[in-house]
C-alpha positions in Angstrom: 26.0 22.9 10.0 23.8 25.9 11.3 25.8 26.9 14.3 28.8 27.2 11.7 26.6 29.3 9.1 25.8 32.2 11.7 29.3 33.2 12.4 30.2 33.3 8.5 27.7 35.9 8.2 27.8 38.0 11.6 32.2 38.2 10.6 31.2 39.1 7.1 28.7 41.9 8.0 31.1 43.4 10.7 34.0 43.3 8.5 32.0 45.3 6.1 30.5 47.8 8.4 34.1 48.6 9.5 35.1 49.2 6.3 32.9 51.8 5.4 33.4 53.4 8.7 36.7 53.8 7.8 36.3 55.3 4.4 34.0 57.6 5.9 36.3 58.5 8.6 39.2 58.8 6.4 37.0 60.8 3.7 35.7 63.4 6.4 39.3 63.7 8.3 41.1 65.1 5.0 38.1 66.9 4.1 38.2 69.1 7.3 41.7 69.5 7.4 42.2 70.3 3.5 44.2 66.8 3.1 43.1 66.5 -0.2 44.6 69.7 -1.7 47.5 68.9 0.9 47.8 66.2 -0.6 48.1 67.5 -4.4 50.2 69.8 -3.8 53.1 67.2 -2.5 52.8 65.1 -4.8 53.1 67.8 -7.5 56.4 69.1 -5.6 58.1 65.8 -6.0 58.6 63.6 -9.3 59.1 60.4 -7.8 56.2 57.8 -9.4 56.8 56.1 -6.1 55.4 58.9 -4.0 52.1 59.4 -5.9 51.7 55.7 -6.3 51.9 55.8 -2.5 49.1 58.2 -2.0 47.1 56.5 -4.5 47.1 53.5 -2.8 46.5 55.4 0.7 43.5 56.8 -1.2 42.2 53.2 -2.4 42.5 50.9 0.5 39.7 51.9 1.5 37.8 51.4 -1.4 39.8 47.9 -1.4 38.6 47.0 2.1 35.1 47.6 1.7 35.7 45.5 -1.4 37.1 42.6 0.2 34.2 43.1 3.1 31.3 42.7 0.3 32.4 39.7 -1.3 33.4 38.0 2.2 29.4 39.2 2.8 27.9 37.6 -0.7 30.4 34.3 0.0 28.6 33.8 3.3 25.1 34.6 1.5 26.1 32.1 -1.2 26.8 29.6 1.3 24.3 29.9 3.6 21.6 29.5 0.4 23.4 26.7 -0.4 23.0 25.0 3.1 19.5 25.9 3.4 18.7 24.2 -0.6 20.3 21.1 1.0 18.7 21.4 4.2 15.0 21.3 2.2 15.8 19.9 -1.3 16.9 16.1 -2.3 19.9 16.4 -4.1 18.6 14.2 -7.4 15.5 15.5 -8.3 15.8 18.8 -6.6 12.3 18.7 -5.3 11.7 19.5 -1.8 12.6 16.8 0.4 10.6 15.4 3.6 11.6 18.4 5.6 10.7 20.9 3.5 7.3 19.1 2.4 6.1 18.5 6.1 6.9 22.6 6.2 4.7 22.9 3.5 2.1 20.6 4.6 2.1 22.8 7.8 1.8 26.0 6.0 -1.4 24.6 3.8 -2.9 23.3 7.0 -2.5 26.9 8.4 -4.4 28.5 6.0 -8.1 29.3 7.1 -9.7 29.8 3.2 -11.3 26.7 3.8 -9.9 24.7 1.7 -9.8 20.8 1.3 -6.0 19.0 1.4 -5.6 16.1 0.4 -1.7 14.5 0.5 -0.7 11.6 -1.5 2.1 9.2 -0.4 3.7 7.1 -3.5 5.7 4.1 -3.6 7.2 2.9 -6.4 6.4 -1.2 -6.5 9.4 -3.1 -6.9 12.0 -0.3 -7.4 14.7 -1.8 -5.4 14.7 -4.8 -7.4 15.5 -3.0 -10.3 18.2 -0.7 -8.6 20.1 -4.2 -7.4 19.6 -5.1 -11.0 20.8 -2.4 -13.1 22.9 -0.3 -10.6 22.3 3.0 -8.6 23.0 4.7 -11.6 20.5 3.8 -13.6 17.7 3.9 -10.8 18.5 7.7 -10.3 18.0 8.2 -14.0 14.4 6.1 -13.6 14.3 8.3 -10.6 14.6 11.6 -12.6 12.1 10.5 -15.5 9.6 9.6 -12.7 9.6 12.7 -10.9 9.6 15.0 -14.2 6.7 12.9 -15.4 4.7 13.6 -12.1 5.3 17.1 -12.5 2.9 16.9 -15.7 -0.1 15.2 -13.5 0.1 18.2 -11.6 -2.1 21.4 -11.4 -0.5 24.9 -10.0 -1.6 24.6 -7.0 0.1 21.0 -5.8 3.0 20.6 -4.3 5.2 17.5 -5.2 8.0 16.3 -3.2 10.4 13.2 -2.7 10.4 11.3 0.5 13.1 8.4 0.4 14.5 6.0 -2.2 12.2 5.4 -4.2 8.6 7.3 -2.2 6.9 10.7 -3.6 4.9 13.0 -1.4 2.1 15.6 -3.0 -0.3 18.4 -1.7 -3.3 18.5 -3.7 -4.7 22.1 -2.3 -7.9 24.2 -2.7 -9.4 20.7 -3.5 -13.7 20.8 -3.5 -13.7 16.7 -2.5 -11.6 13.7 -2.4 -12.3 13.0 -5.8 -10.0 15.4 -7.1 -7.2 13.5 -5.5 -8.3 10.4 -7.1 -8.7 11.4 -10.3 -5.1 12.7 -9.8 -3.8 9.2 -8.6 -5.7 7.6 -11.6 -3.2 9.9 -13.6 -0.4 8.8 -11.6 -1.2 5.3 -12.0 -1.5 5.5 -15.3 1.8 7.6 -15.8 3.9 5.1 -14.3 2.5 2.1 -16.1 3.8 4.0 -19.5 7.2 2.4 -20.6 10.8 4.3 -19.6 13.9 3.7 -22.0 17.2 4.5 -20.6 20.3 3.1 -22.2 18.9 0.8 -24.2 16.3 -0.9 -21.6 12.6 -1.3 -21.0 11.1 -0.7 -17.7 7.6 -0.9 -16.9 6.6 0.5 -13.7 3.7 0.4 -10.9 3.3 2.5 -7.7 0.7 1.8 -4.9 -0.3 5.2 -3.6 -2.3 6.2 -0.4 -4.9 9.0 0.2 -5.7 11.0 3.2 -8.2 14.0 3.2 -8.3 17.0 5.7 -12.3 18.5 5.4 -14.4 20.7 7.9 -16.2 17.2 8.3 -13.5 15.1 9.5 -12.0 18.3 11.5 -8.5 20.1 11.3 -6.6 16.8 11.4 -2.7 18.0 11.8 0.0 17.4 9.3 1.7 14.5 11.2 -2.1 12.5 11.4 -2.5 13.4 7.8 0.9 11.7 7.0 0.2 9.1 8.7 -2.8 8.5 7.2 -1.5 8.5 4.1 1.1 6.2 4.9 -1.8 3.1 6.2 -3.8 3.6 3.1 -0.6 3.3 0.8 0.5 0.1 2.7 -2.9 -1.1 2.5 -2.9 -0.5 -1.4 0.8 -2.6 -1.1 -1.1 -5.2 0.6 -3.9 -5.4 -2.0 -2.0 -6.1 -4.8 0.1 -3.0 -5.5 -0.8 -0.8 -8.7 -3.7 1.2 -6.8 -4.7 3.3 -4.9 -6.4 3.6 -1.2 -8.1 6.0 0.1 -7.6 6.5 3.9 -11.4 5.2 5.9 -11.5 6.0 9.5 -13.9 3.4 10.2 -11.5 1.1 8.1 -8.9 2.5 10.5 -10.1 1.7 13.5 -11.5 -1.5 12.1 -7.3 -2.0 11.1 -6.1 -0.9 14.4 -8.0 -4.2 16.1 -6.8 -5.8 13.1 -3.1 -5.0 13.9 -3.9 -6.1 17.7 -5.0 -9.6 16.5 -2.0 -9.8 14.1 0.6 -8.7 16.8 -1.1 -11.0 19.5 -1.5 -14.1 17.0 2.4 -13.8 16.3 3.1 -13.9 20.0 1.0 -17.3 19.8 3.2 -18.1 17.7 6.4 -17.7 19.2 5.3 -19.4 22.7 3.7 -22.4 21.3 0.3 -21.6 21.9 -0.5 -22.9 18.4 -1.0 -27.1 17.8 -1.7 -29.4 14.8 -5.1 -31.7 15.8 -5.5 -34.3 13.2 -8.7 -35.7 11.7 -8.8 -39.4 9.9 -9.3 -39.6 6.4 -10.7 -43.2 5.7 -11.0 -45.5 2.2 -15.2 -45.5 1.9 -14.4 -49.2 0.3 -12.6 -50.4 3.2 -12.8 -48.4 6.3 -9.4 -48.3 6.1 -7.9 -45.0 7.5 -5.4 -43.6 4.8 -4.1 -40.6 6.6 -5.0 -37.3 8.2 -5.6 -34.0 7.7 -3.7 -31.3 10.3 -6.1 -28.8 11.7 -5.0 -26.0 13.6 -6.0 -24.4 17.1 -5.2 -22.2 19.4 -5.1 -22.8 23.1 -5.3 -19.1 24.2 -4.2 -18.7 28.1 -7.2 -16.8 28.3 -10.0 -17.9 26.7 -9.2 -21.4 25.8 -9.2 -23.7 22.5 -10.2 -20.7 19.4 -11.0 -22.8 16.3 -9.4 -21.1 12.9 -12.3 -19.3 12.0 -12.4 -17.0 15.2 -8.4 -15.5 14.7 -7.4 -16.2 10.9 -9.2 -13.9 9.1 -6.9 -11.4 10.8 -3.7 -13.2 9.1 -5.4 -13.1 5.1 -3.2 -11.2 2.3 -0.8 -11.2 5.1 3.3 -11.5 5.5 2.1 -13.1 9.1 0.1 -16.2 6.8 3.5 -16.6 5.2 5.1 -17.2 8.5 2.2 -19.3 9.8 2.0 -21.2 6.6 6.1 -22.4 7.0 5.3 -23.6 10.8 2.6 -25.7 9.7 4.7 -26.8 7.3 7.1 -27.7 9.3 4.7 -29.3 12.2 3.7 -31.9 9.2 6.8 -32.7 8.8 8.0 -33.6 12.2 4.7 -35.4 12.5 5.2 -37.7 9.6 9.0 -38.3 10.7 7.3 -39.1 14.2 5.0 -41.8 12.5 7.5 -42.9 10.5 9.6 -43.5 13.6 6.3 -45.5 14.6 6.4 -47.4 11.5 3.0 -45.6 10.9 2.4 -45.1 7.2 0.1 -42.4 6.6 -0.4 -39.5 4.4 -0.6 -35.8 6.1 -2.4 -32.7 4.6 -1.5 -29.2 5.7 -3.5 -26.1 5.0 -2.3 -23.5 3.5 -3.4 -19.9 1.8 -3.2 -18.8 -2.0 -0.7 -15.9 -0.6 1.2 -18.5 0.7 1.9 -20.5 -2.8 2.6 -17.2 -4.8 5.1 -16.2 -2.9 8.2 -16.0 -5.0 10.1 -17.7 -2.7 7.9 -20.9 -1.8 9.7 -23.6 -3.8 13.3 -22.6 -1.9 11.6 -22.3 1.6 9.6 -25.5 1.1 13.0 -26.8 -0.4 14.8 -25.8 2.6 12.1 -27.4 5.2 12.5 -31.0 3.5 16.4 -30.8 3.7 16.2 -29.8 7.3 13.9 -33.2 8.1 15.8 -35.3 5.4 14.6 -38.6 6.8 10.4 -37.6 6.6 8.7 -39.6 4.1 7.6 -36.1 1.9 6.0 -38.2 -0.6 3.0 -38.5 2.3 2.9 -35.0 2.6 0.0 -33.1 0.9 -0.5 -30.0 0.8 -4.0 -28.2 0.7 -5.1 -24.9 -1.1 -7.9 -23.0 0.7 -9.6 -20.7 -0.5 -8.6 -21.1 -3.9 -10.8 -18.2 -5.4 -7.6 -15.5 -4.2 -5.6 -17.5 -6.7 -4.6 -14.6 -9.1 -1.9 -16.0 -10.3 -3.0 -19.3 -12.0 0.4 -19.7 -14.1 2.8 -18.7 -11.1 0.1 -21.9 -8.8 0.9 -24.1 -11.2 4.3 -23.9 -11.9 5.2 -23.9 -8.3 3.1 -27.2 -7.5 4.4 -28.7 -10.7 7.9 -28.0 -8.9 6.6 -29.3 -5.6 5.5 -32.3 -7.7 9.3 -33.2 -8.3 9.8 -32.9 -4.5 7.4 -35.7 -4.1 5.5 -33.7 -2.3 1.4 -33.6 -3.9 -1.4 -31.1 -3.7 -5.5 -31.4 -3.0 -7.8 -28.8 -4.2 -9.6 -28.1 -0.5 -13.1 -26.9 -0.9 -13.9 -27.8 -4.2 -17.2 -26.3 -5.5 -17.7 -23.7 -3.0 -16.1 -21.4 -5.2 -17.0 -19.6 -8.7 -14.0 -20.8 -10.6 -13.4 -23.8 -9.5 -13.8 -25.6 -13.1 -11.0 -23.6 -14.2 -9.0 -24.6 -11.4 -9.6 -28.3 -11.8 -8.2 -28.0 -15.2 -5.2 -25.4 -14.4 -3.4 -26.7 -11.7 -1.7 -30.1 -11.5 -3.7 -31.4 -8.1 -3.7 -34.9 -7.2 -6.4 -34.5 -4.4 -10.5 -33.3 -5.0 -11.7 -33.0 -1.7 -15.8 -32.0 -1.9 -17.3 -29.2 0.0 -19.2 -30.1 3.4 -22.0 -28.1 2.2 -22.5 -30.5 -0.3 -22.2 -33.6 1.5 -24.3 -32.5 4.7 -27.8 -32.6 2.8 -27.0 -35.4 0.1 -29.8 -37.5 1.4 -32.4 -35.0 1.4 -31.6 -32.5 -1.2 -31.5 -34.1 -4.9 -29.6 -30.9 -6.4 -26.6 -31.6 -4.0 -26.9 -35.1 -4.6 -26.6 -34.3 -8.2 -23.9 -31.8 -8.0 -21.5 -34.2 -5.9 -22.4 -36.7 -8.4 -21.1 -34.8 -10.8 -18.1 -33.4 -8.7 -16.9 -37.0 -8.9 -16.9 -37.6 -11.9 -15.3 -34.2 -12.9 -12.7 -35.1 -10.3 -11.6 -39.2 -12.1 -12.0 -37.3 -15.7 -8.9 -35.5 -14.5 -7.4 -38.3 -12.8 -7.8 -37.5 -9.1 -8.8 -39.0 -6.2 -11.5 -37.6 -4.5 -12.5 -37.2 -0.8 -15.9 -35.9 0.7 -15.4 -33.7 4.1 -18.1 -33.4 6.5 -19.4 -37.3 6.5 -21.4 -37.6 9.7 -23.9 -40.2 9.0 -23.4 -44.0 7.6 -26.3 -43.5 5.2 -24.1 -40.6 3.7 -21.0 -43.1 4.0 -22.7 -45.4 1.9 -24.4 -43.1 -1.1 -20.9 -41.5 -1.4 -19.7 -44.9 -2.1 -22.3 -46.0 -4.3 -21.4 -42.6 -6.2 -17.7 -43.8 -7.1 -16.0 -41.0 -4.0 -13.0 -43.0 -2.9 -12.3 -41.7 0.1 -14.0 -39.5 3.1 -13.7 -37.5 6.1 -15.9 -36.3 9.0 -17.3 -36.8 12.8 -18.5 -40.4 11.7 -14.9 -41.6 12.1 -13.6 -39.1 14.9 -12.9 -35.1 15.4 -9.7 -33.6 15.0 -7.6 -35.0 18.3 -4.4 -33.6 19.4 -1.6 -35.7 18.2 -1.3 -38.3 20.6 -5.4 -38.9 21.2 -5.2 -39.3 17.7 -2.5 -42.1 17.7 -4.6 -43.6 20.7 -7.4 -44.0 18.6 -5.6 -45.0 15.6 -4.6 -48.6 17.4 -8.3 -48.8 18.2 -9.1 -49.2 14.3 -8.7 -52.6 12.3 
């Protein structure tokens, strides 16, 4: 498109400077040799229209040339604006597109006043889904709205622009701290949470945005860092629950950027089977009678051996890569009970999984999915464990989708239960089969009366709603024994064995009566 522009206008500005050579030319020729009066008097000597209409137009071309030359000229001028507006501008909103923001960005960072910049990158949660829903069309109208409404958070001195589909860029300039650009986002947030009719619908809107701040503390940072910056923060505020905003942290940073290492290496663990199920007996206190297992995961890292969960997960929380994680072991139970059932080993199986796991909106067709692909594994024995229940936000969505689980046959245990600081409203709320009692309740129940008193209690919270209940962390008969006496049905813990990799486990299962 550019090497086509330059010709267009070097043609038109020759063409023109000919032309007015030639008038010139033609003007001072006649002048010199009296052609004008020459020219009068011949055409006064002979009637014929023809003749002076012929020296009139001799007189005009010209005039008719240079004519033609200036509006070939202002055509090319025309066109080449044209190409450079679409070059910098998007096309909808006619706001200056990435291009032509990262040129201002540039320029802003040039500028030695000493000035703060801050740039804000904004995404527009869940756009897409409402573009599939109600057409292009109407998601460049929402698109319009959006970006005249920004205009009015703006001072003078910003710069707004649009960076893709549905993704807003600003310069807040001359700013005297970061807090300028928040109170801006705040503005924005709240902007885009105010309703937008078009054609007759309702649309309610949030946007995550991200902050990143160029000060003589943090040093000239360049344009591309500062993008970039803005780009983490506003994934992060994604990642935290959308409708926000984050504010870029270099300490956070680098804190993220060993974060993203663990991710990126935990997936690889992943895909080359460095990841196993071990499995710990779950035993009737009544009857000794072991009633199942629960799945516990480890690593076996080439390098540094068997890693427990607590040295690698915290890496996967609030995380797509928990999702992914969350379906293997999923799966894993599966193929373990279809092994005991192969067996003719009847036990129940509970698999861990995380609160951002069950909210997905998907979970109920994946999970669907993972039972028709094992058809012939007993998924009534599978239960499914909820840790860390306190990141349930969504205490509706939880218990519809374990209510649909429920008709799968498949049940669900409430893992932890009193470590948390709603965990009386999660007994009540979701539809759990399973009350499994903290370990740091049951370690001291023989020498501390208050945890003795609060697992009391625990139990009998737990048959009020109708659940079974099962104490982790029993390590001592005596503790055996005063669960029992306390109505707990059922317990788990290094009295009976450790987690075991599958087939140690089986090994020891023929061992008990």
């Amino acid at each position: 498109m550019k090497r086509d522009k330059v010709p267009l206008q070097r043609q038109a500005k020759w063409d023109l400077g000919i032309a007015l050579l030639g008038l010139l030319a033609s003007s001072v020729l006649l002048q010199q040799l009296d052609g004008f009066e020459w020219l009068y008097q011949l055409s006064r000597q002979h009637e014929a229209w023809q003749l002076d209409e012929l020296l009139l137009s001799m007189m005009l071309m010209p005039l008719v040339l240079s004519w033609f030359s200036y509006r070939r000229w202002q055509e090319a001028q025309q066109a080449s604006a044209e190409l450079q507006h679409q070059a910098l501008f998007d096309p909808l909103t006619q706001l200056p597109n990435r291009t032509h923001f990262t040129q201002l960005l540039q320029d802003a960072c040039n500028q030695d006043d000493g000035g703060n910049i801050s740039v804000m990158l904004l995404d527009l949660d869940n756009f897409q889904a409402l573009n599939r829903r109600y057409g292009a069309a109407f998601g460049d109208q929402l698109l319009l709205v959006i970006s005249q409404r920004l205009w009015g958070c703006l001072d003078l001195c910003d710069q707004l622009a649009r960076f893709g589909s549905d993704e807003f860029a600003l310069i807040s300039g001359h700013c005297d701290s970061q807090q300028r650009a928040i109170n801006m986002a705040e503005r924005i947030l709240l902007m885009c949470r105010t309703p937008v009719h078009i054609d007759g619908v309702e649309v309610r809107l949030s946007a995550s945005i991200g902050i990143s701040s160029r000060s003589a503390e943090l040093g000239q940072q360049q344009p591309e860092h500062l993008l970039r910056q803005a780009n983490n923060a506003m994934h992060d505020a994604k990642l935290n629950g959308k409708d926000g905003y984050v504010c870029f942290n270099v300490d956070d940073s680098q804190c993220k950027q060993v974060q993203q290492q663990q991710r990126q290496r935990f997936k690889r663990a992943l895909q080359h089977n460095e990841l196993q199920l071990y499995l710990q007996p779950q035993v009737a206190l009544g009857s000794g009678k072991v009633i199942g297992a629960e799945a516990l995961l480890r690593w076996h890292h080439p390098q540094q051996g068997l890693r427990f969960p607590d040295s690698f997960l915290t890496a996967t929380e609030q995380h797509p890569l928990a999702v992914e994680l969350g379906e293997w072991v999923l799966e894993q139970g599966l193929q373990q009970l279809l092994r005991w059932q192969q067996q003719g080993i009847q036990l129940k199986l509970s698999v861990n999984i995380t609160p951002y796991h069950l909210l997905q909106p998907d979970f109920l067709s994946r999970l669907q999915l993972l039972i028709a692909r094992y058809p012939d594994a007993p998924r009534h024995r599978l239960q499914i464990e909820v840790v860390e229940t306190n990141n349930l936000t969504d205490l509706r969505h939880a218990a519809d989708t374990m209510r649909q689980c429920g008709l799968l046959g498949v049940k669900f245990a409430l893992d932890d239960f009193g470590s948390g600081h709603s965990s009386l409203t999660y007994l009540r709320e979701l539809p759990a089969q399973v009350l499994k009692i903290d370990r740091s309740f049951t370690r001291d129940i023989m020498e501390d009366y208050n945890d003795l008193v609060v697992v009391k209690a625990m139990i009998r919270l737990g048959y009020t709603y109708g659940l079974e209940v099962l104490a982790e962390g029993i390590e001592t008969e005596a503790q055996q024994q005063k669960l029992h006496s306390l109505g707990c049905g059922y317990g788990q813990g290094y009295l009976y064995a450790k987690a075991l990799p599958p087939q140690e486990f089986d090994a020891w299962l023929q061992t008990q009566p």
